[in-house]
TORTISE-897072 format. One record per residue: residue number from 0; residue in one letter; x, z, y of N, C-alpha, C, O in turn. Coordinates in Angstrom, 1 decimal. Layout:
BEGIN
ATOM/NUM/A/X/Z/Y/X/Z/Y/X/Z/Y/X/Z/Y
...
END
This chain:
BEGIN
ATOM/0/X/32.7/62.1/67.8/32.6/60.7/68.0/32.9/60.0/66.7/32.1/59.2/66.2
ATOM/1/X/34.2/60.4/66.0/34.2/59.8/64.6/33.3/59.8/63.8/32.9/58.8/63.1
ATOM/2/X/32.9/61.3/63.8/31.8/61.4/62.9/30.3/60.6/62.5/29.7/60.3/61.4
ATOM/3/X/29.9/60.4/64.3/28.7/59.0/64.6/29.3/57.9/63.8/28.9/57.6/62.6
ATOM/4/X/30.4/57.3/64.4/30.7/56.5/63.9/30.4/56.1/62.2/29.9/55.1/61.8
ATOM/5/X/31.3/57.4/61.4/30.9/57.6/60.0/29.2/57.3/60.0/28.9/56.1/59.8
ATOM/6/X/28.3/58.1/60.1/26.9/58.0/60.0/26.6/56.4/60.8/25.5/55.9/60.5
ATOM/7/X/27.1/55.8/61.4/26.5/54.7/61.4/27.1/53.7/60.5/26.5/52.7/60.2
ATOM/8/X/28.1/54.0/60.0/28.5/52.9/59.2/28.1/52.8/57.3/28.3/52.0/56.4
ATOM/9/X/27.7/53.9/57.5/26.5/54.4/56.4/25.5/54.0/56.4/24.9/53.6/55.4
ATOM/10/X/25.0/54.2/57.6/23.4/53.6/57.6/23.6/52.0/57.7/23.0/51.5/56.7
ATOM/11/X/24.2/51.2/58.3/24.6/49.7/58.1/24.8/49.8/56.2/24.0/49.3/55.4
ATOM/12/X/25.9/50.5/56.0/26.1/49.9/54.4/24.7/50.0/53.8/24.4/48.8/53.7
ATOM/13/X/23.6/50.9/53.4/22.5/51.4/53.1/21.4/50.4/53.3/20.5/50.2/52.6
ATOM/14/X/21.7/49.8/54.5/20.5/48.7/55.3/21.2/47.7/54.7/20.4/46.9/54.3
ATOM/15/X/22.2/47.2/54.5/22.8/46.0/54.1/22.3/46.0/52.4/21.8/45.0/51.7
ATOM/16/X/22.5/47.1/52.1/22.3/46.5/50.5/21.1/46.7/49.9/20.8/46.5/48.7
ATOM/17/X/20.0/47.4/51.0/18.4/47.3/50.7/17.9/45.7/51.0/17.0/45.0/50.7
ATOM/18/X/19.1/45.6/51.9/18.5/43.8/52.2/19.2/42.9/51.1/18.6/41.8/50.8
ATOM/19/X/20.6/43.2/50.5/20.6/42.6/49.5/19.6/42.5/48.5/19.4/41.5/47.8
ATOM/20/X/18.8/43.7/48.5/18.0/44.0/47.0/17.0/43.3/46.8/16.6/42.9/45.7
ATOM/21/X/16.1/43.1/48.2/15.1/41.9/48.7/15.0/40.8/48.8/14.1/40.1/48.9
ATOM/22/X/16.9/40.4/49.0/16.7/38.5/49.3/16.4/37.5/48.3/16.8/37.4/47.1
ATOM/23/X/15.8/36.9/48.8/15.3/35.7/47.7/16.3/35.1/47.1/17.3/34.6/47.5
ATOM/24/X/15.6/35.1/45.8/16.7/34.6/45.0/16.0/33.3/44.6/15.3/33.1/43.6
ATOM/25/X/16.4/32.3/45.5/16.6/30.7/45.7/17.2/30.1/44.5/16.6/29.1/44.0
ATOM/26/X/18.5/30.7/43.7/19.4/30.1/42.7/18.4/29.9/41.7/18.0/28.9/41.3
ATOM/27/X/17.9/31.4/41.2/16.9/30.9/40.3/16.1/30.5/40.4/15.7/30.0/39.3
ATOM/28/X/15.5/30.4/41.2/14.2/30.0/41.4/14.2/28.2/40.7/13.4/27.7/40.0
ATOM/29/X/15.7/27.7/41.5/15.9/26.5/41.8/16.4/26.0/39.5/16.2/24.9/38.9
ATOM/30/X/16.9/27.1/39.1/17.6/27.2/37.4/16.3/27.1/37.1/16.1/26.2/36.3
ATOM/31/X/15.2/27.7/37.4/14.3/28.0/36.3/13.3/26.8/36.1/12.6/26.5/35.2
ATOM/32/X/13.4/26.1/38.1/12.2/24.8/37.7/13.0/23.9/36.9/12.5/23.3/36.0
ATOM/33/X/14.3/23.7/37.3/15.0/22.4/36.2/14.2/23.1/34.7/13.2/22.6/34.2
ATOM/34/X/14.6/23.8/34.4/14.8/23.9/33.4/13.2/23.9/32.5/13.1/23.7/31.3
ATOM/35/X/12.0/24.2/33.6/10.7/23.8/33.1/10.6/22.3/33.1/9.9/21.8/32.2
ATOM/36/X/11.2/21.6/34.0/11.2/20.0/34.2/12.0/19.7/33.0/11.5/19.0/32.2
ATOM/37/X/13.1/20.0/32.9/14.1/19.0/31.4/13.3/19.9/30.3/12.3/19.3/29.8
ATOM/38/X/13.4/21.0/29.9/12.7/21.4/28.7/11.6/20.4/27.9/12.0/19.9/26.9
ATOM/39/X/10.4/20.0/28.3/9.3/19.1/27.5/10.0/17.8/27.7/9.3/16.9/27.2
ATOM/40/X/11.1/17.5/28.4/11.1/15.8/28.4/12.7/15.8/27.2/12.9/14.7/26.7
ATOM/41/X/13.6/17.0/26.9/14.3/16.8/25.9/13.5/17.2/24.9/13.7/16.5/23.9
ATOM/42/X/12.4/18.3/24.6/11.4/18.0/23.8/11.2/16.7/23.1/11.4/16.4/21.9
ATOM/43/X/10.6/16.1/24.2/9.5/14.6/23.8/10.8/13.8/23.4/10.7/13.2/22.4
ATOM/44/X/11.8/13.8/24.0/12.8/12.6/23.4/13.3/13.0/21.8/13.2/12.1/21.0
ATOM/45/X/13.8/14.4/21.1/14.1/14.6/20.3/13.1/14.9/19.0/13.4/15.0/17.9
ATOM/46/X/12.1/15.0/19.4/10.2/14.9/18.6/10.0/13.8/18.3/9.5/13.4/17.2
ATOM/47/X/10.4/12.6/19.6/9.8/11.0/19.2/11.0/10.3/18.0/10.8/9.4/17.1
ATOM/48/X/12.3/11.0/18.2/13.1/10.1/17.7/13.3/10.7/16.5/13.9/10.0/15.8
ATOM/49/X/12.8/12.0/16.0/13.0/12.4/14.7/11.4/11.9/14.1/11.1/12.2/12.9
ATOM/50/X/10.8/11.5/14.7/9.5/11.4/14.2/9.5/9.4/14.0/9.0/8.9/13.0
ATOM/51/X/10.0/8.6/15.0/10.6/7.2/14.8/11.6/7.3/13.4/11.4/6.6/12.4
ATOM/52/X/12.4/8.0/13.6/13.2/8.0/11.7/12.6/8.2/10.6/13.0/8.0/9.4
ATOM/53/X/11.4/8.9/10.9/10.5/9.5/9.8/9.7/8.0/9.7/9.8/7.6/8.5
ATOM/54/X/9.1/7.4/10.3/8.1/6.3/9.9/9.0/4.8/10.2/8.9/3.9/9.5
ATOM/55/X/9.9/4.9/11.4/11.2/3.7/10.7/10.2/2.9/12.3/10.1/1.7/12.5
ATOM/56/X/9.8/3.7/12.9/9.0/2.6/14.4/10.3/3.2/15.2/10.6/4.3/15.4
ATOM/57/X/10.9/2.2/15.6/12.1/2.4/16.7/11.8/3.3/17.6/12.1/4.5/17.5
ATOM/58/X/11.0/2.5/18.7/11.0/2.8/20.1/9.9/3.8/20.5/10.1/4.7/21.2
ATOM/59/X/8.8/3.5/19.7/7.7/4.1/20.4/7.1/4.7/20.2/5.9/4.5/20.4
ATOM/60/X/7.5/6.3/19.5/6.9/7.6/20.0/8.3/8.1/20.8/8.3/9.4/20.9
ATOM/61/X/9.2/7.6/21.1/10.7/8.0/21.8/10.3/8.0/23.4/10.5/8.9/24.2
ATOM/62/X/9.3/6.4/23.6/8.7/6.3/24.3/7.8/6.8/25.2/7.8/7.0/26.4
ATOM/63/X/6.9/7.2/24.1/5.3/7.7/24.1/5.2/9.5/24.6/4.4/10.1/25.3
ATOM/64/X/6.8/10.0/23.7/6.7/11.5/24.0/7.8/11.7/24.9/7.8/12.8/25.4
ATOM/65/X/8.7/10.7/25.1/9.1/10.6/26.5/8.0/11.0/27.6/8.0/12.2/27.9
ATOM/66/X/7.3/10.5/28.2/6.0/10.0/29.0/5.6/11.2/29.3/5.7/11.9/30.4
ATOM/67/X/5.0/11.2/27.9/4.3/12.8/27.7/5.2/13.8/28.2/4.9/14.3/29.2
ATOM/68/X/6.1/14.0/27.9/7.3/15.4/28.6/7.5/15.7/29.3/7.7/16.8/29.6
ATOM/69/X/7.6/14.2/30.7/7.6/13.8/31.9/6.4/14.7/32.8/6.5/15.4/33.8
ATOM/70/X/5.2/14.2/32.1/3.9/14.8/32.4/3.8/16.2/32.2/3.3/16.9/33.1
ATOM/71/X/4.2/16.6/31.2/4.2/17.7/31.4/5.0/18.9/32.1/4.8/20.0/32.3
ATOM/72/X/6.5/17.7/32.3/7.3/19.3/33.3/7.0/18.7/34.7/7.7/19.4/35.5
ATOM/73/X/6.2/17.8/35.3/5.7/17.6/36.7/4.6/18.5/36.5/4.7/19.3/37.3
ATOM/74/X/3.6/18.7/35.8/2.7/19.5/35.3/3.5/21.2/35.6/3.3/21.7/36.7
ATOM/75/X/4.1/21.6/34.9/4.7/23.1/34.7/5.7/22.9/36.4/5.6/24.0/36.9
ATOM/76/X/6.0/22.5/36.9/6.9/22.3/38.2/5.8/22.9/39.2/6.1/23.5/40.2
ATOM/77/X/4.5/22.5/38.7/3.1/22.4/39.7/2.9/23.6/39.5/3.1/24.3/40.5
ATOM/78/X/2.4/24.4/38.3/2.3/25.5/38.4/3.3/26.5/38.9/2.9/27.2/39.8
ATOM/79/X/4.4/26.6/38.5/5.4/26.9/39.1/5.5/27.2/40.3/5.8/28.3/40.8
ATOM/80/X/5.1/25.8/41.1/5.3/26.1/42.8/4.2/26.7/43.5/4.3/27.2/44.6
ATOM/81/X/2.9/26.7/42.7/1.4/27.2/42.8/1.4/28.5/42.6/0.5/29.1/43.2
ATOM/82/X/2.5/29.4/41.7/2.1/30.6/40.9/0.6/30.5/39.8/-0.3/31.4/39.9
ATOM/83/X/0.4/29.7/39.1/-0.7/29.5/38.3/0.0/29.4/37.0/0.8/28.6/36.6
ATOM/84/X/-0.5/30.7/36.3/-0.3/30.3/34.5/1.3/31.5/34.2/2.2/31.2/33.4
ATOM/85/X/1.3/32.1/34.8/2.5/32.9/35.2/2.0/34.1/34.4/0.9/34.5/34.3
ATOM/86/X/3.0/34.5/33.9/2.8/35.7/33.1/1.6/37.2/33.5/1.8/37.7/34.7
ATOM/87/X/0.6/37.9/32.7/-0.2/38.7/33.2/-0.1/39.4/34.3/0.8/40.2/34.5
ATOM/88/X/-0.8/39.1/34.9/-0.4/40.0/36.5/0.5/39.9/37.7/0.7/40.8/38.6
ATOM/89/X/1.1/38.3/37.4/2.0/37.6/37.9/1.5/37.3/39.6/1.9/37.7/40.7
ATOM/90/X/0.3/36.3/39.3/-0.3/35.9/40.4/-0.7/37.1/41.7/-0.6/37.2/42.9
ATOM/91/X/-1.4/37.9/40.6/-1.5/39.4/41.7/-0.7/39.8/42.5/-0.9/40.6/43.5
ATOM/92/X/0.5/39.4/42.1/1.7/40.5/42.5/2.0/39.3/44.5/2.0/39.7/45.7
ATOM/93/X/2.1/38.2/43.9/2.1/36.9/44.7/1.0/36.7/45.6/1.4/36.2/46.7
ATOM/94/X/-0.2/37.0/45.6/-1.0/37.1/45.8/-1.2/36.6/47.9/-1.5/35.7/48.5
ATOM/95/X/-0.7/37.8/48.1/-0.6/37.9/49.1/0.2/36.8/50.2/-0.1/36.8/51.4
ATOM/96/X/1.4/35.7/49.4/1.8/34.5/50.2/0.2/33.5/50.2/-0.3/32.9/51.2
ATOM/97/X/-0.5/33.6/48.7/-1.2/32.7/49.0/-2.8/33.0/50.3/-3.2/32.0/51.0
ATOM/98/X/-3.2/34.3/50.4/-4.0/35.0/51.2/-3.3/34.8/52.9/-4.0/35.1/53.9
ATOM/99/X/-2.1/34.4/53.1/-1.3/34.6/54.1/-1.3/32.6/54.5/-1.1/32.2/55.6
ATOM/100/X/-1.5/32.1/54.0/-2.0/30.5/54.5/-3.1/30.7/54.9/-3.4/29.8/55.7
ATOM/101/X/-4.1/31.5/54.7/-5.2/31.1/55.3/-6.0/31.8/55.8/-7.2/32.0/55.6
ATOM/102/X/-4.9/32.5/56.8/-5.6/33.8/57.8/-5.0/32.3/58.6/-4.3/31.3/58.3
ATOM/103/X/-6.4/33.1/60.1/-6.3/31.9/60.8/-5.0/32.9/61.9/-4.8/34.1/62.0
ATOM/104/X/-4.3/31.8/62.7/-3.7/31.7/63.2/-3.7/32.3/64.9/-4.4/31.9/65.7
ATOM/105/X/-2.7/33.3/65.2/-2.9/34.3/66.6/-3.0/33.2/67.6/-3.4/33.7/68.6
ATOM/106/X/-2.7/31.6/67.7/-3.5/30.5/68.8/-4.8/30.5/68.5/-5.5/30.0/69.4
ATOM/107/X/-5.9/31.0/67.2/-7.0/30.6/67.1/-8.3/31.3/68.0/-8.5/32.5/68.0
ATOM/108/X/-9.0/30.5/68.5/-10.2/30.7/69.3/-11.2/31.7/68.9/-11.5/31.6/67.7
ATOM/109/X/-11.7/32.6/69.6/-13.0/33.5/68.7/-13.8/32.7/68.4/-14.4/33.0/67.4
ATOM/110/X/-14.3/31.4/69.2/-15.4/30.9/68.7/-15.0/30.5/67.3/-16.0/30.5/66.6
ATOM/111/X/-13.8/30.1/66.7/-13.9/30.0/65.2/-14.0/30.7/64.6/-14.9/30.8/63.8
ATOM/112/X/-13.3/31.6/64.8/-13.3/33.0/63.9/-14.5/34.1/64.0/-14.6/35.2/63.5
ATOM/113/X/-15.7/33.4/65.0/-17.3/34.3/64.9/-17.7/33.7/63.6/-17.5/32.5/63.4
ATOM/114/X/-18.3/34.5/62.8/-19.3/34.1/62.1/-20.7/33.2/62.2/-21.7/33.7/62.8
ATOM/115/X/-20.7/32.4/61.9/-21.8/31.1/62.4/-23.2/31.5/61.5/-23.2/31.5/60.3
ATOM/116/X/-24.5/31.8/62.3/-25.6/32.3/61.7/-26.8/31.0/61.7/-27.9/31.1/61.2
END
């Protein structure tokens, strides 16, 4: 009896930390878009303002590459949540969430899912 016991509580520890090894990791996911989002907009602020001391125009490429930075980490946020532009062989690997939206659905009718001639 002890011994079951031992083998199940092995097989629990084993199953527990193969599900550790799979769970989504949220934290980063959540570290890495800030950090695509602030990256080009402290970019654009510290480019406009050393480039404003360079020609003595206050405001407006602080402005201007403000804007721009904005644009671009809403831009990179998009790919990001898309999987587009992701490192070689990135999207392949993902692939399959996006193939998985648009299988039709076990409520759906055969008359949709016949081929229409």
């Amino acid at each position: 009896m002890n011994d079951n016991k031992s083998d199940i509580e092995q097989l629990e520890q084993k199953i527990k930390a193969e599900q550790e090894k799979y769970a989504p990791k949220v934290k980063n996911d959540t570290l890495n878009a800030g950090i695509e989002f602030t990256g080009p907009l402290i970019g654009g602020i510290v480019l406009g303002y050393f480039i404003d001391q360079y020609f003595d125009t206050a405001p407006i490429f602080i402005i201007t590459l403000l804007l721009l930075g904005v644009g671009a980490g809403i831009m990179n946020i998009y790919k990001l949540s898309q999987n587009i532009g992701g490192t070689i062989g990135y999207s392949e690997l993902h692939s399959h969430q996006k193939k998985a939206k648009n299988l039709p659905s076990d409520d759906s009718s055969d008359q949709e899912s016949a081929p229409k001639k």
